[in-house]
Every structure is written in structure tokens, then in C-alpha cells.
SEFI-78245 format. One record per atom (N, C-alpha, C, CB): residue number from 0; residue in one letter; atom name; x, z, y. Coordinates in steps of 0.1 Angstrom, whole numbers, m for minus. Atoms other than C-alpha are relative to their C-alpha. Glycine has a CB too. Layout:
NUM/A/CA/X/Z/Y
...
This chain:
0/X/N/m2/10/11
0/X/CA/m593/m438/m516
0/X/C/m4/7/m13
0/X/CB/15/m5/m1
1/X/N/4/m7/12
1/X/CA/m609/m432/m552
1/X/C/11/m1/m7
1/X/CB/m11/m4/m7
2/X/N/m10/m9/9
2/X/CA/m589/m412/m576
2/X/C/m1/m8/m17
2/X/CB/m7/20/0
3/X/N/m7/7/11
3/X/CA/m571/m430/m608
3/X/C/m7/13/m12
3/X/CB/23/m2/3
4/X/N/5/m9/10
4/X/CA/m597/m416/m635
4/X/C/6/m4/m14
4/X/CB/m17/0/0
5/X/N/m6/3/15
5/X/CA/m579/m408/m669
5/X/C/m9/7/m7
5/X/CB/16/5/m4
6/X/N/7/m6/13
6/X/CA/m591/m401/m700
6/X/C/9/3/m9
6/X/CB/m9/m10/m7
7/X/N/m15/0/10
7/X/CA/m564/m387/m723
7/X/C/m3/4/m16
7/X/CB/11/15/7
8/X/N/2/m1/15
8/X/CA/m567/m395/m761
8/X/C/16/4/m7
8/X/CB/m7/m17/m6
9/X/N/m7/m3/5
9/X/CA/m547/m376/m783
9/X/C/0/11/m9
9/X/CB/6/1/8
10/X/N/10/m13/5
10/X/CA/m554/m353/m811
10/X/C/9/18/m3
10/X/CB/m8/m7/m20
11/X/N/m9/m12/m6
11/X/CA/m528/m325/m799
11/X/C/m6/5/11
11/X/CB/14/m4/4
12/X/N/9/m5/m10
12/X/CA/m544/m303/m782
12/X/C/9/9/12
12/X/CB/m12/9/m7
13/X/N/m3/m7/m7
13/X/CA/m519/m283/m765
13/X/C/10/m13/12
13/X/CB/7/12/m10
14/X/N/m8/19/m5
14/X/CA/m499/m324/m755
14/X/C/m13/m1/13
14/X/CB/m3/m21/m19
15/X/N/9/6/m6
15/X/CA/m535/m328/m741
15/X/C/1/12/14
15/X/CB/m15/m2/m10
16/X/N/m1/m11/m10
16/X/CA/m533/m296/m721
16/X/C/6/m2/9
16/X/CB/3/10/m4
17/X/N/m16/1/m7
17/X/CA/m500/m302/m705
17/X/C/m1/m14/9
17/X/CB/14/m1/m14
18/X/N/1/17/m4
18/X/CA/m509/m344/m697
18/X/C/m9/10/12
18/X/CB/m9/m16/m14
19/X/N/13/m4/m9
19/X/CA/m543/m327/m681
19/X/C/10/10/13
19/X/CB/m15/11/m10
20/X/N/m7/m8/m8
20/X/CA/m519/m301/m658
20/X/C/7/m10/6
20/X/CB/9/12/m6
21/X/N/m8/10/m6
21/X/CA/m494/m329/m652
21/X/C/m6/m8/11
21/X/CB/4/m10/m10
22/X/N/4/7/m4
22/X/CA/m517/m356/m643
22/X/C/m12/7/14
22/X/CB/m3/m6/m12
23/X/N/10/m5/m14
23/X/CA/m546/m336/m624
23/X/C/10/8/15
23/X/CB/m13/17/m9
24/X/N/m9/m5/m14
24/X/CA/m515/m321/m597
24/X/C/3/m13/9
24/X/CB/16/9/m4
25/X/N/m3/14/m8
25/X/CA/m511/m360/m585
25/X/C/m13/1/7
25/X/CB/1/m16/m10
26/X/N/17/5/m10
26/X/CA/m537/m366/m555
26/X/C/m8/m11/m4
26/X/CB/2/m5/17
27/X/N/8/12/3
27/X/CA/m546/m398/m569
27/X/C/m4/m4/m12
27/X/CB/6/m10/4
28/X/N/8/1/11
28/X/CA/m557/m394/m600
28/X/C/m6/16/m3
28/X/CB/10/m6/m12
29/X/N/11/m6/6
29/X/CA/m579/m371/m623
29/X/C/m6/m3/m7
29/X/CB/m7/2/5
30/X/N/4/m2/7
30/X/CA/m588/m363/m654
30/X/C/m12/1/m4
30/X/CB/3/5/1
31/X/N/13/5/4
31/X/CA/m620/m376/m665
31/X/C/m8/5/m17
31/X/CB/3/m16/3
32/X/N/3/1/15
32/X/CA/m620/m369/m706
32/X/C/8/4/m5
32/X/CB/m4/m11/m6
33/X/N/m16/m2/7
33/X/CA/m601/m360/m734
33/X/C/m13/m3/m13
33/X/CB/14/21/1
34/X/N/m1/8/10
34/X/CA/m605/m374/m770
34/X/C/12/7/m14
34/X/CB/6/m13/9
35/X/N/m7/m4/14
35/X/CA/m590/m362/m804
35/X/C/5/m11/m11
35/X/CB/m10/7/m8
36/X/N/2/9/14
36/X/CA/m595/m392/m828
36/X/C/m6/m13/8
36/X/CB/m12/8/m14
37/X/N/2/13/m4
37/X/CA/m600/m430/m825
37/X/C/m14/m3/0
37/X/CB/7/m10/m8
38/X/N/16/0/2
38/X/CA/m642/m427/m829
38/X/C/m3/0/17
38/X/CB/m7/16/m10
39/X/N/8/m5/m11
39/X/CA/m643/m405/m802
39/X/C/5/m5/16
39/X/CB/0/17/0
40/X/N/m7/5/m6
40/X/CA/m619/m421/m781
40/X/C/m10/m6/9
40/X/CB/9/m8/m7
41/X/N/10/13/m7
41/X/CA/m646/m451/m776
41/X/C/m9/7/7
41/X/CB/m8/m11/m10
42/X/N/12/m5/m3
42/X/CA/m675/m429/m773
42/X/C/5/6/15
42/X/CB/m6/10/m12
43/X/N/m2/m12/m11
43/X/CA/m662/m405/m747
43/X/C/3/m11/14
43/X/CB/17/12/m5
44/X/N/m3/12/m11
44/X/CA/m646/m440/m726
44/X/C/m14/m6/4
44/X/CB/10/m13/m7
45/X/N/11/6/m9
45/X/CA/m679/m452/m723
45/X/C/m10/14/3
45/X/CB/m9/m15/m9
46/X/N/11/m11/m2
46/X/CA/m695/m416/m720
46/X/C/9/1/23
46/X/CB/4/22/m18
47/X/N/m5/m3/m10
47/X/CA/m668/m414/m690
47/X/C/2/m11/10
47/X/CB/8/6/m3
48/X/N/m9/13/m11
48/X/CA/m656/m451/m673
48/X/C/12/4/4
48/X/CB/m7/m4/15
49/X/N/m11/0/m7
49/X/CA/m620/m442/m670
49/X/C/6/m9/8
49/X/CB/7/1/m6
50/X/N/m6/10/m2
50/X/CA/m598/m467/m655
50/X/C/7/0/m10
50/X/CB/5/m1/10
51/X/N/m12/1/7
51/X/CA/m569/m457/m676
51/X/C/m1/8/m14
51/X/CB/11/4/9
52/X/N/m2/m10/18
52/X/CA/m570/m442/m717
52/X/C/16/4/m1
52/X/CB/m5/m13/m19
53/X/N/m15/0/5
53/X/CA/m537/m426/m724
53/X/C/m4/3/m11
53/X/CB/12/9/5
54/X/N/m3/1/10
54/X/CA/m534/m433/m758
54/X/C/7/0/m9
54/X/CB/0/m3/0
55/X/N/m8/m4/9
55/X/CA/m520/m421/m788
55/X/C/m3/m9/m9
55/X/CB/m1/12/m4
56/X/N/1/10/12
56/X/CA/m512/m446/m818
56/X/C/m3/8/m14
56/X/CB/16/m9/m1
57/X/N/4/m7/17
57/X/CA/m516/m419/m847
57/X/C/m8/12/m2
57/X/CB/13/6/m9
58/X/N/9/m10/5
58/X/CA/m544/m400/m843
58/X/C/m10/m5/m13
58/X/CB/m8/4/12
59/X/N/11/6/13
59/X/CA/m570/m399/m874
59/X/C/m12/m3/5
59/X/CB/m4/11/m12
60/X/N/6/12/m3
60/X/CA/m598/m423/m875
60/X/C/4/m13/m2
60/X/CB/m2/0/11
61/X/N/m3/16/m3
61/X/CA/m600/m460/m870
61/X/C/15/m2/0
61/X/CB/m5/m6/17
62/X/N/m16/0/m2
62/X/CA/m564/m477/m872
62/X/C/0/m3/13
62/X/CB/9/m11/m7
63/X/N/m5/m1/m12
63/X/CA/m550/m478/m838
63/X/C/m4/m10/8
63/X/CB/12/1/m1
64/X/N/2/17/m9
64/X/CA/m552/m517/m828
64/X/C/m17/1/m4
64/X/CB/11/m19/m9
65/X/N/16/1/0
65/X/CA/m591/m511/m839
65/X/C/m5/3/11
65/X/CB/m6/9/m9
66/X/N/2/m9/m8
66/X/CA/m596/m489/m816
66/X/C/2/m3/16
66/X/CB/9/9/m5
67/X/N/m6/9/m12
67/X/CA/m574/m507/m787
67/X/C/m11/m11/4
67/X/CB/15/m7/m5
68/X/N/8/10/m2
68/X/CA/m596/m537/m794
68/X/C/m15/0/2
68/X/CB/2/m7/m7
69/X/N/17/2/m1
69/X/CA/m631/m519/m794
69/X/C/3/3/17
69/X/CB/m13/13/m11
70/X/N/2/m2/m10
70/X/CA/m620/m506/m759
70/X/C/3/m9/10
70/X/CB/4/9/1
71/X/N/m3/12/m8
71/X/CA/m610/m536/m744
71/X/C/m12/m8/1
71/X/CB/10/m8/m6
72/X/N/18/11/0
72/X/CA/m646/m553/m753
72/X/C/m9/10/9
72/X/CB/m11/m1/m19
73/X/N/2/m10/m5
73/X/CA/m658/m523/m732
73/X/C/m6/m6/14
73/X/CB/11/10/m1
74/X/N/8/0/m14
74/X/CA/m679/m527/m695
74/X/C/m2/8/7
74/X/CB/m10/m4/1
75/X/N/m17/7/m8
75/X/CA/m658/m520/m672
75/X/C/10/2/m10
75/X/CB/9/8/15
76/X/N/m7/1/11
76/X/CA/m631/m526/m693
76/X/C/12/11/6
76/X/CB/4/m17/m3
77/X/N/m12/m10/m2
77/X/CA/m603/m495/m691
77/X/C/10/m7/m2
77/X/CB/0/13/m10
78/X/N/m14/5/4
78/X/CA/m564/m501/m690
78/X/C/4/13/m13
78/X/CB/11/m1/16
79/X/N/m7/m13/13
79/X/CA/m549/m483/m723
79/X/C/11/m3/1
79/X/CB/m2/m1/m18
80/X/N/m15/m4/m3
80/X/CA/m518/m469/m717
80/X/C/3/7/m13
80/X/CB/2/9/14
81/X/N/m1/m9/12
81/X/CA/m504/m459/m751
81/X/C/12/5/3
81/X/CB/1/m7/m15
82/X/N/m13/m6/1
82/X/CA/m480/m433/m754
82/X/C/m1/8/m13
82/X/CB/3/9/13
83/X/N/m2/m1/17
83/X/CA/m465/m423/m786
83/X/C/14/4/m3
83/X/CB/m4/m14/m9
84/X/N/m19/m5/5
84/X/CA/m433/m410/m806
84/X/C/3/m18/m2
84/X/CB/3/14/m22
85/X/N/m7/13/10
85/X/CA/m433/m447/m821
85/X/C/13/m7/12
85/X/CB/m16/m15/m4
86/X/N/m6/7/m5
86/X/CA/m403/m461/m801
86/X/C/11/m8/m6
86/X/CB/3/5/7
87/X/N/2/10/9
87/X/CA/m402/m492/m815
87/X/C/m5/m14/5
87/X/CB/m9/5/m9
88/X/N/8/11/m6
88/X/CA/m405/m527/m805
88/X/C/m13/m11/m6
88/X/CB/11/m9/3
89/X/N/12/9/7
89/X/CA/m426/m539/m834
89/X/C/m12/6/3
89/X/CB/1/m2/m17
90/X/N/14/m4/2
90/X/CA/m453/m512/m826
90/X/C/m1/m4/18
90/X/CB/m5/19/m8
91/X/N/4/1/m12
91/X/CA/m452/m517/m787
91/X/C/m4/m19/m5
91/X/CB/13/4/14
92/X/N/0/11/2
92/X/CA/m454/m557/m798
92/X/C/m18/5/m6
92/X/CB/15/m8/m9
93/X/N/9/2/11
93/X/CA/m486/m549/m825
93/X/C/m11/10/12
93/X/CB/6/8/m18
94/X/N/5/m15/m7
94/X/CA/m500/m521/m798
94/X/C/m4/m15/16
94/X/CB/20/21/4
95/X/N/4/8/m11
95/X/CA/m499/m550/m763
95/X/C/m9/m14/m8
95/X/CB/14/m6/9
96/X/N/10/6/4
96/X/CA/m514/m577/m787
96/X/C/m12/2/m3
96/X/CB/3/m4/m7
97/X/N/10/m3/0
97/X/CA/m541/m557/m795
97/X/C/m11/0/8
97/X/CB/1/7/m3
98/X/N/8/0/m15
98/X/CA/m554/m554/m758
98/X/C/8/10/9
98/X/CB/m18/5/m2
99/X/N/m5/m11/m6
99/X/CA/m528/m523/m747
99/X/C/4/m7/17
99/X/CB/14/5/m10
100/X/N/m9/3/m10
100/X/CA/m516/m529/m710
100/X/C/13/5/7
100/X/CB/m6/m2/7
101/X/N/m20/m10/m1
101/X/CA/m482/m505/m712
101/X/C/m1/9/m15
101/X/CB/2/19/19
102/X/N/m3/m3/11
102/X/CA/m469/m491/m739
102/X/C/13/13/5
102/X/CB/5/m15/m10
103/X/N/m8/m8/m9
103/X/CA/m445/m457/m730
103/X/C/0/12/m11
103/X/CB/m9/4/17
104/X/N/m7/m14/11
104/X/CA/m427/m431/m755
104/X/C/m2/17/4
104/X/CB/18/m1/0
105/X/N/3/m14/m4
105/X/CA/m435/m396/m756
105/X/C/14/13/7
105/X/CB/m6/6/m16
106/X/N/m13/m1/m3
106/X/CA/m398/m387/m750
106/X/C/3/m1/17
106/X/CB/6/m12/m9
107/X/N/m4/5/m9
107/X/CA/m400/m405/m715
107/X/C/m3/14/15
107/X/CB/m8/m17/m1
108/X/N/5/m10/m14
108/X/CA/m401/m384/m677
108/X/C/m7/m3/2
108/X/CB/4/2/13
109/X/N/14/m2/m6
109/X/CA/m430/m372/m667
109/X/C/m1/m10/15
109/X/CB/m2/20/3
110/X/N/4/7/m6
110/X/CA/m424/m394/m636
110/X/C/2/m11/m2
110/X/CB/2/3/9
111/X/N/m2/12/8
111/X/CA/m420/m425/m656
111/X/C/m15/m2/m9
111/X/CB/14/1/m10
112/X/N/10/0/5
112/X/CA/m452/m416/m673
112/X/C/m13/m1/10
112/X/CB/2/11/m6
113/X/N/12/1/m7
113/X/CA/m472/m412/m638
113/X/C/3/m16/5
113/X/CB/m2/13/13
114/X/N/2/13/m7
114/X/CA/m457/m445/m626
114/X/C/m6/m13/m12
114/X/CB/16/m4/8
115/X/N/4/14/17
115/X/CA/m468/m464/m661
115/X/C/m18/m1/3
115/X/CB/3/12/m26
116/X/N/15/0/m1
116/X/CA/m505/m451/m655
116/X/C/m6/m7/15
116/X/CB/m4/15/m1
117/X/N/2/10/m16
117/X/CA/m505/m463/m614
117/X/C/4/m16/1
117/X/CB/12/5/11
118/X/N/m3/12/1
118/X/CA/m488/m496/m628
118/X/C/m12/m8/m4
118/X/CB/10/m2/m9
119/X/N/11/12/8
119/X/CA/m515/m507/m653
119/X/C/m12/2/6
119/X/CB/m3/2/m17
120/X/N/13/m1/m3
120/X/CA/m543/m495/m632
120/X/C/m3/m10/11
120/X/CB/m4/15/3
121/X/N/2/11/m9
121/X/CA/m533/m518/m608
121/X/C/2/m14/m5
121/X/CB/8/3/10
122/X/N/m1/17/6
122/X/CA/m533/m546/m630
122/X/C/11/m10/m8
122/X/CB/0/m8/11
123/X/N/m12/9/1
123/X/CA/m498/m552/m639
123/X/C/4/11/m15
123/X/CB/13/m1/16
124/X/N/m3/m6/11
124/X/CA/m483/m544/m674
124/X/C/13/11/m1
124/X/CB/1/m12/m9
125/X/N/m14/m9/1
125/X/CA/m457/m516/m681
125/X/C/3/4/m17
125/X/CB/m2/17/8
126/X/N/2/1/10
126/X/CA/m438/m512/m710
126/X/C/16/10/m2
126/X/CB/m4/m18/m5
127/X/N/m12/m10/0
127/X/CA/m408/m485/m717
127/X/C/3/4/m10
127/X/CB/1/10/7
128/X/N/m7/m6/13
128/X/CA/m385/m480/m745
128/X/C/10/8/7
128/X/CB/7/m11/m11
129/X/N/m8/m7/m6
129/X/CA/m359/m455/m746
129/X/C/13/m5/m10
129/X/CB/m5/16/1
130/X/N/m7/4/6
130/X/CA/m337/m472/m771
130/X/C/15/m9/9
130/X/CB/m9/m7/m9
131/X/N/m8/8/m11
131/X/CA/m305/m483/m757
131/X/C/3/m15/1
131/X/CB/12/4/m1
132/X/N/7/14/m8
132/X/CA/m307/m514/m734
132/X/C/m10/m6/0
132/X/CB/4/m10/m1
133/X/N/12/1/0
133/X/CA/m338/m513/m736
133/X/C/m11/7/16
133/X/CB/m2/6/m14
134/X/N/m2/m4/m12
134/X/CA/m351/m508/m698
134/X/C/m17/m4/2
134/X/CB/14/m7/9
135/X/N/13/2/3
135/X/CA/m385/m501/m690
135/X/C/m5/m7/16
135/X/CB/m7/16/m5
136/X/N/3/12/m11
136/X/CA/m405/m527/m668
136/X/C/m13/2/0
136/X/CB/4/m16/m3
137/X/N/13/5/1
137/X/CA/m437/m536/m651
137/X/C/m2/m17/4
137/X/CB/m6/9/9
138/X/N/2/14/m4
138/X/CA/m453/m569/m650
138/X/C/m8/m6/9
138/X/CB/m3/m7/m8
139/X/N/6/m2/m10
139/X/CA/m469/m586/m631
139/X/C/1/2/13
139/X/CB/m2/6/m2
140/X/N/0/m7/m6
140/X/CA/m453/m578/m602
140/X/C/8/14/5
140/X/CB/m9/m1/m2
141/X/N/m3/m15/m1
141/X/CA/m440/m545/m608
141/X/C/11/m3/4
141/X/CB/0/11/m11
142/X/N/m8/m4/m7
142/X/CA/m412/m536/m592
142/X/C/14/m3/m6
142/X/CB/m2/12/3
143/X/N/m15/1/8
143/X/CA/m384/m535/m623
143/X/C/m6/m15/m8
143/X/CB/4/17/m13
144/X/N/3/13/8
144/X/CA/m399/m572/m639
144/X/C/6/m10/4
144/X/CB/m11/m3/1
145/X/N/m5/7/m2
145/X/CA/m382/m598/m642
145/X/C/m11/m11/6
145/X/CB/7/m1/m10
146/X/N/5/12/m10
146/X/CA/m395/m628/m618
146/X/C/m1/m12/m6
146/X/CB/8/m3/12
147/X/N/m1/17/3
147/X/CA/m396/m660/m636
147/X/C/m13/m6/m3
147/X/CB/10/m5/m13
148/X/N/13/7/2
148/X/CA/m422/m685/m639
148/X/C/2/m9/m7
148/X/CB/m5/m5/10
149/X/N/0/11/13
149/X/CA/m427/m710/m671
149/X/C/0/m13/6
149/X/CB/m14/1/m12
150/X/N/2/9/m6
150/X/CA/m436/m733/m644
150/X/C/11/m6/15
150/X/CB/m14/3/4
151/X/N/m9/1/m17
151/X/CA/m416/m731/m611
151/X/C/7/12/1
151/X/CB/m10/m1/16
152/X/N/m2/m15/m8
152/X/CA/m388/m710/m605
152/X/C/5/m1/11
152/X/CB/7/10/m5
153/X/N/m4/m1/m17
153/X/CA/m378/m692/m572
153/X/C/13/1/m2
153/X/CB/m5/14/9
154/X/N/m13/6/m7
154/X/CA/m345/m702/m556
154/X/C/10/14/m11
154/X/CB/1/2/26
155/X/N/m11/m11/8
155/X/CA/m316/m681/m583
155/X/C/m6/2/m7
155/X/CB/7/12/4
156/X/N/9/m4/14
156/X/CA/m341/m678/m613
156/X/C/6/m16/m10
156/X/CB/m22/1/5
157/X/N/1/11/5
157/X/CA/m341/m696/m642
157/X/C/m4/m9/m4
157/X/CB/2/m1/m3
158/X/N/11/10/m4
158/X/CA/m350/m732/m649
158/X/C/m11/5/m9
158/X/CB/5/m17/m4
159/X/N/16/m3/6
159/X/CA/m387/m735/m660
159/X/C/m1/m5/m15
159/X/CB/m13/m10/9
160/X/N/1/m2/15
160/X/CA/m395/m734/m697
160/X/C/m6/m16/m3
160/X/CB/m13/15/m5
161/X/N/1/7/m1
161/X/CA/m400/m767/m711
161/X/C/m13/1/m14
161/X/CB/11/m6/2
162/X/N/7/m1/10
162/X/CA/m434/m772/m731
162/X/C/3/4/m11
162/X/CB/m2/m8/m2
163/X/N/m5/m2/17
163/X/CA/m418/m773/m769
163/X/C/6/13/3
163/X/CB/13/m12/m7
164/X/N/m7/m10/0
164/X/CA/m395/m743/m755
164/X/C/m10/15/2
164/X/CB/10/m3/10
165/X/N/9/m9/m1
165/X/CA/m425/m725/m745
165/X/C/m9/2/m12
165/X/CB/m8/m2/11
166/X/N/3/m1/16
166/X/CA/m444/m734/m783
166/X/C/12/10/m4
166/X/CB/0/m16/m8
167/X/N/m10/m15/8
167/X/CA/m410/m715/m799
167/X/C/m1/9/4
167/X/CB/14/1/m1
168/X/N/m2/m13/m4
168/X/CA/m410/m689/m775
168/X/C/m12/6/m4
168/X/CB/4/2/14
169/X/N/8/m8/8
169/X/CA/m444/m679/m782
169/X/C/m6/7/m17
169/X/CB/m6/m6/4
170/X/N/0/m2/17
170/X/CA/m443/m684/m820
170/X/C/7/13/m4
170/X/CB/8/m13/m9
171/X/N/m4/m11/4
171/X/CA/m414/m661/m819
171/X/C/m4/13/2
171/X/CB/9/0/3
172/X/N/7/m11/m6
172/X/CA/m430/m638/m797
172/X/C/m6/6/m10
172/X/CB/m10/m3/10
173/X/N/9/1/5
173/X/CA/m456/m636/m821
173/X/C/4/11/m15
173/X/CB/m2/m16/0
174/X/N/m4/m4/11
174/X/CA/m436/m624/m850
174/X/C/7/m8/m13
174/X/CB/m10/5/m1
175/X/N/m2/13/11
175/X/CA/m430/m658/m868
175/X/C/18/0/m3
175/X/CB/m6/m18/8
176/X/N/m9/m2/5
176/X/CA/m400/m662/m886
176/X/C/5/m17/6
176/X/CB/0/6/m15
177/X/N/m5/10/m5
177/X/CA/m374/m692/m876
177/X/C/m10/m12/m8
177/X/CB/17/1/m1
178/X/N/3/6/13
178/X/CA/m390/m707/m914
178/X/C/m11/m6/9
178/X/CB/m2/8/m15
179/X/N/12/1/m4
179/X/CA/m423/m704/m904
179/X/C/m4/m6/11
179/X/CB/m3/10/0
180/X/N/3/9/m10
180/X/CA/m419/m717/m869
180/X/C/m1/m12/m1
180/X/CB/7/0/8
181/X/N/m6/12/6
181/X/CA/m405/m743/m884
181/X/C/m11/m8/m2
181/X/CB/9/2/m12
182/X/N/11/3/6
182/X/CA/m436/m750/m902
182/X/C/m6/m7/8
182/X/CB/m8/8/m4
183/X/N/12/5/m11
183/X/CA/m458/m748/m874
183/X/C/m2/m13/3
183/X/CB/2/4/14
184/X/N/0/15/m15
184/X/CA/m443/m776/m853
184/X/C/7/m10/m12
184/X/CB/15/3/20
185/X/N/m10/12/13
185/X/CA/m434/m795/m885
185/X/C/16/m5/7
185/X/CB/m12/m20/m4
186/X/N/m16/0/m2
186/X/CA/m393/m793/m877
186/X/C/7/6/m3
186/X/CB/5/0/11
187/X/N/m5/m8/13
187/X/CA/m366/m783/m892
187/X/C/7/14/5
187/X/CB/13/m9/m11
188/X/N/m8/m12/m6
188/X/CA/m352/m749/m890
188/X/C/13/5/9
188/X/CB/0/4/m7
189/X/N/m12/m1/m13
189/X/CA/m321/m762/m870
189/X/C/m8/m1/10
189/X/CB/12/m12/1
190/X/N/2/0/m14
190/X/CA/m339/m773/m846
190/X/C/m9/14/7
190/X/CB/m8/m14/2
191/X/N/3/m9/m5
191/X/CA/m359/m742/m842
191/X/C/11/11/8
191/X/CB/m8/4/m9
192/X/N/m16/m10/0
192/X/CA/m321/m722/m845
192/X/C/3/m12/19
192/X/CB/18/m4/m22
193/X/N/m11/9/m10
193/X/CA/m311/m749/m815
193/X/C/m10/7/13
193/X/CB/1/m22/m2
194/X/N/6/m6/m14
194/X/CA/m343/m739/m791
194/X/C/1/14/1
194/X/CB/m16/m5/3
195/X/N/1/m14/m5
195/X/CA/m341/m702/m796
195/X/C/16/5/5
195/X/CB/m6/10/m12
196/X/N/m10/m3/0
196/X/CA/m303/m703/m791
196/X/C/m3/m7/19
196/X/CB/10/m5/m15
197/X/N/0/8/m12
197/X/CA/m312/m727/m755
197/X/C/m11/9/6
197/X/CB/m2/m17/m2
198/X/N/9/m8/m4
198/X/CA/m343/m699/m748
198/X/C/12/11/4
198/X/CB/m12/3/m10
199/X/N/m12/m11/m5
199/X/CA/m311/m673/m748
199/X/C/6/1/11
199/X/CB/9/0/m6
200/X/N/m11/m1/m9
200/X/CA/m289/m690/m728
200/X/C/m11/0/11
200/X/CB/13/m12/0
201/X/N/6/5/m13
201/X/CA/m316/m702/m702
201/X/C/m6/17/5
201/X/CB/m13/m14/m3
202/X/N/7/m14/m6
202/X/CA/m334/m665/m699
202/X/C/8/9/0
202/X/CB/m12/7/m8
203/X/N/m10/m9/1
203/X/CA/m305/m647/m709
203/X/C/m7/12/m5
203/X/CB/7/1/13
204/X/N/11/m10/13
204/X/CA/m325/m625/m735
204/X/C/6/m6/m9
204/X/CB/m20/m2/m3
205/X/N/m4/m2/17
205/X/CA/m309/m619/m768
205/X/C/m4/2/m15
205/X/CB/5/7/0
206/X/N/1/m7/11
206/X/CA/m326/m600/m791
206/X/C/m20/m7/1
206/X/CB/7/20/2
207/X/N/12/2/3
207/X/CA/m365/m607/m805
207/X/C/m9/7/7
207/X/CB/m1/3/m11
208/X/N/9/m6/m8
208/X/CA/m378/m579/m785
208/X/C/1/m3/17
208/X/CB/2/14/m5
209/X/N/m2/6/m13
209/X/CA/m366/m592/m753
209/X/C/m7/m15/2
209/X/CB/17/m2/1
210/X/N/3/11/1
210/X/CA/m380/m625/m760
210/X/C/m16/m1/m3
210/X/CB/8/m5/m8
211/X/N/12/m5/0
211/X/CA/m415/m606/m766
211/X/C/m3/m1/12
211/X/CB/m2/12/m6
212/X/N/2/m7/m14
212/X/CA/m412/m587/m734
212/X/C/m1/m13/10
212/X/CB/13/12/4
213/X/N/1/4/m10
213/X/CA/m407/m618/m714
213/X/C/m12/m8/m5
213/X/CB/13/m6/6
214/X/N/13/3/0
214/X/CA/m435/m639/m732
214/X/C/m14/9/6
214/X/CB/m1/m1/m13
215/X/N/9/m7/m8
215/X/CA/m459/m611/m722
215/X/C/2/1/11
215/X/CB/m3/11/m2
216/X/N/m1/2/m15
216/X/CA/m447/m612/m686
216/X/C/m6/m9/5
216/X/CB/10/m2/4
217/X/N/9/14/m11
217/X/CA/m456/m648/m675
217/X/C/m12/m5/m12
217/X/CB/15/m20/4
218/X/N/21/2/3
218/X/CA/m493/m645/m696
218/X/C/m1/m7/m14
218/X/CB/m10/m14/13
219/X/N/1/6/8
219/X/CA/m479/m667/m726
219/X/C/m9/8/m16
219/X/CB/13/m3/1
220/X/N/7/m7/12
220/X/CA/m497/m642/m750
220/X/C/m15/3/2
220/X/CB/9/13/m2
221/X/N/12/m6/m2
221/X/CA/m527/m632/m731
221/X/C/m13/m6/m8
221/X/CB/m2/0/15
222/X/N/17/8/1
222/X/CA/m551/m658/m744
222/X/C/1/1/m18
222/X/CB/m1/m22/8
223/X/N/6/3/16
223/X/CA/m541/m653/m780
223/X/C/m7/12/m7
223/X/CB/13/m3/m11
């Protein structure tokens, strides 16, 4: 079976050293590239065809989501796996909109790190904070993701997202404020306060970043 080719961007050279030792002792992957800065990042991805970029959000160069989005326009298109000190739900939120397909703290085990890169190479999204209750998942599929479908769910899930409920949930996703939603869908800001309070109870997600994480699960973000 061919070997999970990484490319590791990062402009720490001794981080890069250590990823390259980590990663090249797995049988199923290998070390394909390494990368300093967001230029060479691109260049070197298409000098190499990784499958997977591990990605750093603050190296110098390009801003970060530039960078994300030139490699995503890319043929074959790589999975970018960012890993970063930022642990943080607005930059994993600003970092998967860009085109990222996991997002994973520098902080996290090294075997939480190999299963982030086997997740997204296989198609499915991973995404791990270390902040408390904050629990790291893949999508897609993966193993720790939550199951529900916007459309149909399976027998003990919950009910299916109703059009309008799926408009708020994406808006919030998004970053929009209750006001602003409000706008959108010309209604008033109770009623926005009434569906995100009925998105709670029905998903049983609390907080803004929970309500990200499950929009990117069932695809509601992919097309924007």
C-alpha cells in the first residue's frame, strides 16, 4: 500500500526535524518536503504532490488563509493539516473556511497528531482543541464524530434540522452576530435568540464553537 506522503511546513527548523523523526518511524507514511514560509510552502507542494501539508498558521510570508487557499486550487489537491500554538476556536473556524481539512494544536500527543494526518488523508475532517470540553473529533465518519444528518436521522439521534434552522445555524457558523442574522433573513432578533436557543436543545451544543464544529460536519459550510 502507498505511503501517506507529508510535506511539513513550518519555519522551525528544529519542530521540523523532530515532525520528520516522528512521522518518517510510521510504516505508512513519509516525508516528502519541508517548507519554511507560506511562498515556499506552495512551491515545494507542487514541486512534491503530498497528500497531506502539516501546516503552520504563523510562518512569514503570505497570510495564512492565502496560502491555505492557493493550496487547495492545487492538482491533486493536498489535505492541510494545520498545526499551531493558536488554540483557539476563531482561528480553527478562519483556518477550515479557508480550505484546511483538520486543524490540531502544537501542545497535542504525538499519537493524536499521527491519527489527525491518517484522518484527513482519508477524506474525513479532524479538528482538536485542547481547551476544556473541547474534545477532538473526526468527520466524516471518524470514529469520535458526532453522527447526525440535517436530513434523516439514525434511530437515537437527533431530529433533522429544519430548513430556516439550518439558514441560522449556518449564519452563526459563519461568524454573524444574532443582529446581523437577523438582517439576513429579515427577522427580528427574538426570533433568531428563539432558533439558536431550539438548535441547542435539539443538538445539544452550547457554545458558538460547538455549533461551528457541527455545521462543518454534515457539509453545511463546504460550498461557501
Amino acid at each position: 500500500m502507498p505511503k501517506i506522503r507529508v510535506l511539513i511546513a513550518d519555519d522551525h527548523a528544529v519542530l521540523r526535524a523532530g515532525l520528520r523523526l516522528l512521522i518518517g518511524a510510521e510504516s505508512d507514511m513519509e516525508v516528502v518536503g519541508e517548507a519554511a514560509d507560506g511562498p515556499a510552502t506552495v512551491l515545494n507542494t507542487q514541486a512534491t504532490a503530498p497528500d497531506v501539508v502539516l501546516f503552520d498558521l504563523s510562518m512569514p510570508g503570505a497570510r495564512s488563509s492565502q496560502t491555505i487557499g492557493e493550496l487547495a486550487q492545487l492538482a491533486p489537491r493536498p489535505r492541510v493539516l494545520v498545526l499551531t500554538m493558536h488554540d483557539d476556536p476563531g482561528s480553527m473556524q478562519a483556518a477550515l473556511l479557508a480550505g484546511a481539512s483538520g486543524y490540531i494544536v502544537k501542545k497535542a500527543a504525538d499519537v493524536e497528531l499521527l491519527t489527525a494526518i491518517r484522518t484527513v488523508h482519508e477524506g474525513r475532517r479532524f479538528v482538536g482543541l485542547t481547551r476544556p470540553g473541547e474534545q477532538a473529533w473526526g468527520g466524516r465518519g471518524g470514529h469520535e464524530a458526532r453522527r447526525v444528518s440535517r436530513d434523516s436521522p439514525a434511530p437515537g439521534q437527533p431530529k433533522p434540522l429544519s430548513p430556516r434552522e439550518g439558514e441560522v445555524l449556518r449564519l452563526l457558523a459563519q461568524g454573524h452576530t444574532n443582529q446581523e442574522a437577523a438582517d439576513h433573513l429579515a427577522v427580528s432578533v427574538k426570533t433568531i435568540e428563539t432558533y439558536r436557543r431550539r438548535l441547542s436543545d435539539k443538538l445539544g451544543l452550547k457554545s458558538r464553537a460547538q455549533l461551528f464544529r457541527f455545521a462543518v460536519e454534515i457539509g453545511l459550510l463546504e460550498a461557501q
